[in-house]
C-alpha positions as CSV (number, residue, x, y, z in Angstrom):
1,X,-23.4,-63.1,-81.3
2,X,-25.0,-65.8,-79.1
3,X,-23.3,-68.5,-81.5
4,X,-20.0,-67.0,-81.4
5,X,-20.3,-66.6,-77.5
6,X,-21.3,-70.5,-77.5
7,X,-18.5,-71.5,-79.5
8,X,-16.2,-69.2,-77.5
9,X,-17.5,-71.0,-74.1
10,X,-16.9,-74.4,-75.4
11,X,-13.5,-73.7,-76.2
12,X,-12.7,-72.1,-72.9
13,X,-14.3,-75.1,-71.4
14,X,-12.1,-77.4,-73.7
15,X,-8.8,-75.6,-72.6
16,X,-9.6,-75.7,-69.0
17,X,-10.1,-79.9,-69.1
18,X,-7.2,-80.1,-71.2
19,X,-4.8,-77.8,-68.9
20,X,-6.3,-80.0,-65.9
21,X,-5.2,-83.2,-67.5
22,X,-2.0,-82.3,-68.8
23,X,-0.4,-80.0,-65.5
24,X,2.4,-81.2,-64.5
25,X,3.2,-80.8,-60.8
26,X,6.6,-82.2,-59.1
27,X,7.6,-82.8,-55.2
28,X,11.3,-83.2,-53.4
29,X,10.2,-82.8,-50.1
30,X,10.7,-85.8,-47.2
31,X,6.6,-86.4,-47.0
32,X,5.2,-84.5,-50.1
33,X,2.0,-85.6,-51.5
34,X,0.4,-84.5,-55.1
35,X,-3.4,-85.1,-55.5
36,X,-4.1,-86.7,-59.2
37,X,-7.9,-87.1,-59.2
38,X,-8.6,-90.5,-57.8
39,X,-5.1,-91.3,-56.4
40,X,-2.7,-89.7,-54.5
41,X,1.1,-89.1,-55.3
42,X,3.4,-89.8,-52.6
43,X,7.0,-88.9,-52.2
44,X,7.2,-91.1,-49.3
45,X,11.3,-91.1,-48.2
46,X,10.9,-93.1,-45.1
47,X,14.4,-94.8,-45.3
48,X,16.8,-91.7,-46.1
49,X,18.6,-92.3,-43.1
50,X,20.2,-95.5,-44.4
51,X,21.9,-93.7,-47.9
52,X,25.3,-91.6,-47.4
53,X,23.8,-89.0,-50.2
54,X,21.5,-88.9,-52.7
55,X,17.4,-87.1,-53.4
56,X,14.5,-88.1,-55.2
57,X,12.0,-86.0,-56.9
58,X,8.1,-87.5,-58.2
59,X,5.9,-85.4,-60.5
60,X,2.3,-85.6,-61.8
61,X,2.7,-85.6,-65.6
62,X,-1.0,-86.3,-67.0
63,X,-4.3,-87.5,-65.4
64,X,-7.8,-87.8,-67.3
65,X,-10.7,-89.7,-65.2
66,X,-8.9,-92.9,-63.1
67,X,-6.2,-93.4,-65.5
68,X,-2.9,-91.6,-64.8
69,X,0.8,-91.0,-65.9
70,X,3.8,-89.6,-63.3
71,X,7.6,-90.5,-62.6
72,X,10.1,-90.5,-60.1
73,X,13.8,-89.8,-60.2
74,X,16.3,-90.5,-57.4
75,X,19.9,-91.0,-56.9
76,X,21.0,-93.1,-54.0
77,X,24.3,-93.9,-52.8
78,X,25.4,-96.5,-50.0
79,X,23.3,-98.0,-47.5
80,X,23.5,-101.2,-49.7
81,X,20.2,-103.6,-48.8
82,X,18.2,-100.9,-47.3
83,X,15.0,-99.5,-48.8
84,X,15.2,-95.6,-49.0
85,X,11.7,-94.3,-50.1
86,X,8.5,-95.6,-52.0
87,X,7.7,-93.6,-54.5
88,X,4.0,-94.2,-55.3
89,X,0.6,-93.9,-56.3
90,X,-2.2,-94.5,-54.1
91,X,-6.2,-94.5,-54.4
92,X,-8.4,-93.6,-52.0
93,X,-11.2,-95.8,-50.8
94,X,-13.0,-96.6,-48.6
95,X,-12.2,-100.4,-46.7
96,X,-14.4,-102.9,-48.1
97,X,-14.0,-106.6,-46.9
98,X,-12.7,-109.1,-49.4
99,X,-15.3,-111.2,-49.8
100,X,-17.5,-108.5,-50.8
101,X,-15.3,-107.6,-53.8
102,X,-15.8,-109.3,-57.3
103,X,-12.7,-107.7,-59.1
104,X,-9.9,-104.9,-58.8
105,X,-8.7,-104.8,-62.6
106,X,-5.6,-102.6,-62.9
107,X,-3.7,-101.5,-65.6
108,X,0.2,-100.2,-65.0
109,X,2.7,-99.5,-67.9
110,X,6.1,-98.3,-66.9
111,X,9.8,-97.9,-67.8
112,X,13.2,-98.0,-65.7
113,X,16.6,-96.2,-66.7
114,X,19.3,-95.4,-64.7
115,X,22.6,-97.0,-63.7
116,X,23.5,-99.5,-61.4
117,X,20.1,-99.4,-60.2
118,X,19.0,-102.1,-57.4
119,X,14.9,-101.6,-56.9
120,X,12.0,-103.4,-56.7
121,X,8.5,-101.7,-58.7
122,X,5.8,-103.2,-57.1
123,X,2.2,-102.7,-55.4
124,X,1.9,-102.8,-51.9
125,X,-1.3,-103.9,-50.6
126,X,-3.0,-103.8,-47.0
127,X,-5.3,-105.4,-45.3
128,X,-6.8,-105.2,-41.5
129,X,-9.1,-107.2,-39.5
130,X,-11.6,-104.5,-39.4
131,X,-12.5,-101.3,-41.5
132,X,-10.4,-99.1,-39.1
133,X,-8.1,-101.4,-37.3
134,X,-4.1,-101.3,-38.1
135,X,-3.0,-103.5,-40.5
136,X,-2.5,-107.2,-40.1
137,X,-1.3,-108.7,-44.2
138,X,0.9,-106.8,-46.3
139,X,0.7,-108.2,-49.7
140,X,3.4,-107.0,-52.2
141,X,3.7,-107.8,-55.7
142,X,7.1,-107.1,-57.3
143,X,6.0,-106.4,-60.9
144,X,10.1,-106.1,-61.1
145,X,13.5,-107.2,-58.7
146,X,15.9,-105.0,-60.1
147,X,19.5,-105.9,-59.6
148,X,19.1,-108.4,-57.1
149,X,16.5,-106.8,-55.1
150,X,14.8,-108.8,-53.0
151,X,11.8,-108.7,-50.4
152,X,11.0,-109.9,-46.9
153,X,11.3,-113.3,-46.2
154,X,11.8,-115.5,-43.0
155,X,14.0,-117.6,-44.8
156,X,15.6,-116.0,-47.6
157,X,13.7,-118.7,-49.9
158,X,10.2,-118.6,-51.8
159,X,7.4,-120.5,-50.0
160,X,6.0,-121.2,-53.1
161,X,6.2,-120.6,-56.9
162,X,3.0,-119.9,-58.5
163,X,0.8,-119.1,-62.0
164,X,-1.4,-115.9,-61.9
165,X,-2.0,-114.2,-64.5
166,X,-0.2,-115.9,-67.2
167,X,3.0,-115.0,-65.1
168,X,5.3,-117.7,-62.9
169,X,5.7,-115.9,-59.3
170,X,7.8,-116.8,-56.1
171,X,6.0,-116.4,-52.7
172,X,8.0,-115.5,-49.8
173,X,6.4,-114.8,-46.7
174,X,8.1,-112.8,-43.9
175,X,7.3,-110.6,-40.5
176,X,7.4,-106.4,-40.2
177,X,6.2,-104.8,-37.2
178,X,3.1,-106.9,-35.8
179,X,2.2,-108.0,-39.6
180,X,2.5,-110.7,-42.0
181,X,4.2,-109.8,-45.5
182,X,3.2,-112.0,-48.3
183,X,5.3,-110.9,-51.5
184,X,4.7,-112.0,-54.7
185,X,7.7,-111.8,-56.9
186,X,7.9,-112.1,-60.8
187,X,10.5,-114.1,-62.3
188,X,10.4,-112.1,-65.8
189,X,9.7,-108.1,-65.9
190,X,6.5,-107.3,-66.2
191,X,7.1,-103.6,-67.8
192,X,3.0,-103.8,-69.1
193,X,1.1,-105.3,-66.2
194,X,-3.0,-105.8,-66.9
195,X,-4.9,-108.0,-64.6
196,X,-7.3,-108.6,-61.7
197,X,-5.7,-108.1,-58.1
198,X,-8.3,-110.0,-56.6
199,X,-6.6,-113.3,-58.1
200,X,-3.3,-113.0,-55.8
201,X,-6.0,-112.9,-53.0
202,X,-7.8,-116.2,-53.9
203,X,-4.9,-117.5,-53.9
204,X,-3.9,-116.6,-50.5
205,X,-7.2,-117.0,-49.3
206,X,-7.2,-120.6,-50.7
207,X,-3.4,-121.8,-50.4
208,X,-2.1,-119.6,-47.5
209,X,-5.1,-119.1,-44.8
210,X,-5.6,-115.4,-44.9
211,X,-9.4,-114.9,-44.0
212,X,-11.9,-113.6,-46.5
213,X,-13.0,-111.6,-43.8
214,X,-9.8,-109.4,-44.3
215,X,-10.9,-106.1,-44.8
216,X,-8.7,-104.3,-48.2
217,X,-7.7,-101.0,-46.7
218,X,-4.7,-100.1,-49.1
219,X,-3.2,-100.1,-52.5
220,X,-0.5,-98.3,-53.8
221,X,1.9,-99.0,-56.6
222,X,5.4,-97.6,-56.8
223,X,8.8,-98.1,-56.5
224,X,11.4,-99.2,-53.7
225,X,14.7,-98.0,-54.7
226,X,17.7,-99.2,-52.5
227,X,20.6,-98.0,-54.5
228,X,21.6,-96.7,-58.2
229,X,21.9,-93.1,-60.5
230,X,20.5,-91.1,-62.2
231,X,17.4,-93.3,-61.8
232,X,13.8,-92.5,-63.4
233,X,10.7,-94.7,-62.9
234,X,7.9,-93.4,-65.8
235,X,4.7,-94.6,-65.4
236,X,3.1,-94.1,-68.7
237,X,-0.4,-95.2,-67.4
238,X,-1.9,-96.4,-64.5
239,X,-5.4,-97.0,-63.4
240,X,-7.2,-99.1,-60.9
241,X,-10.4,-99.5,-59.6
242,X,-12.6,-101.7,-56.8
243,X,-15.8,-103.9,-57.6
């Protein structure tokens, strides 16, 4: 009896780490959020009022330690060059100053379909001056322009074209709000991205003069969409982590 009521608890225990890693959850609302172990999913449909129609939908589909799989769908219609949402994953830490950081290896495997769809999929990455003040660089980096997407810029034109990670990035830097946007964008898709964050700060902190001082207060990774349909981002893995 005692070895039948062990085996009968392990498998309970089995089921309930496998239901946990494989619910799937989805979110239409404006602001909804899903919590995904380390990360949180965010709906995040801050530019609606610029489309003429159109909705977007993000679900959980499977999370197991820090590495995670989810998706977005969305249809959006007019409003051509305007941002609608960002779709995206986000995990929570605490601020830690950059110079105090060794590495922030990241993993992030992901498919587009759709039609007509003009998007950018990229991380979007904060920094402040101190652990708690508001933010002063917002670092992007466009792991995909998606028909003829393109990101804030003073000029229109890249300030520079770099190598990082085996990849060949323009660098266009732009104002929003009272910050500084430096966005890194790739030149070829990037559908299976694996590398360490922290070299798109050296370079900054070497080429472009942000501070090592900077505090890292933010990272997410998602999607921008301006305009397309029937549109689906599938993240089949994403993990990240801070040391």
């Amino acid at each position: 009896m005692r070895i039948l009521q062990s085996v009968l608890a392990t498998q309970l225990a089995l089921f309930a780490c496998v239901a946990s890693a494989f619910s799937k959850r989805e979110s239409c609302g404006l602001w909804d959020t899903i919590h995904a172990g380390p990360y949180t999913i965010y709906q995040n449909l801050w530019g609606t009022q610029a489309a003429i129609s159109g909705w977007q939908c993000s679900g959980l589909d499977y999370v197991s330690g820090d590495h995670v799989s989810w998706n977005t769908v969305w249809d959006w219609q007019g409003g051509a060059g305007s941002v609608k949402s960002y779709a995206n994953v986000e995990l929570k830490f605490s601020a830690r100053q950059l110079s105090s950081i060794s590495s922030i290896p990241t993993t992030w495997r992901w498919d587009y379909t759709g039609s007509n769809i003009v998007a950018d999929v990229a991380y979007d990455i904060f920094t402040s001056n101190s652990p708690d003040g508001p933010g002063a660089y917002e670092i992007m980096i466009w792991v995909a322009a998606l028909g003829g997407a393109g990101p804030i810029s003073s000029t229109g034109k890249p300030i520079a074209t770099v190598q990082i990670a085996g990849t060949t990035w323009d660098l266009f830097k732009g104002p929003n709000s009272s910050w500084t946007v430096f966005s890194f964008v790739a030149r070829t898709e990037q559908t299976s991205f694996n590398v360490d964050l922290l070299d798109f700060f050296e370079y900054l902190i070497h080429n472009q003069g942000m501070p090592s001082t900077q505090y890292l207060s933010g990272i997410a990774a998602g999607t921008e969409p301006f305009s397309g349909s029937n549109a689906q981002l599938t993240t089949s893995d994403y993990v990240l982590s801070i040391h």
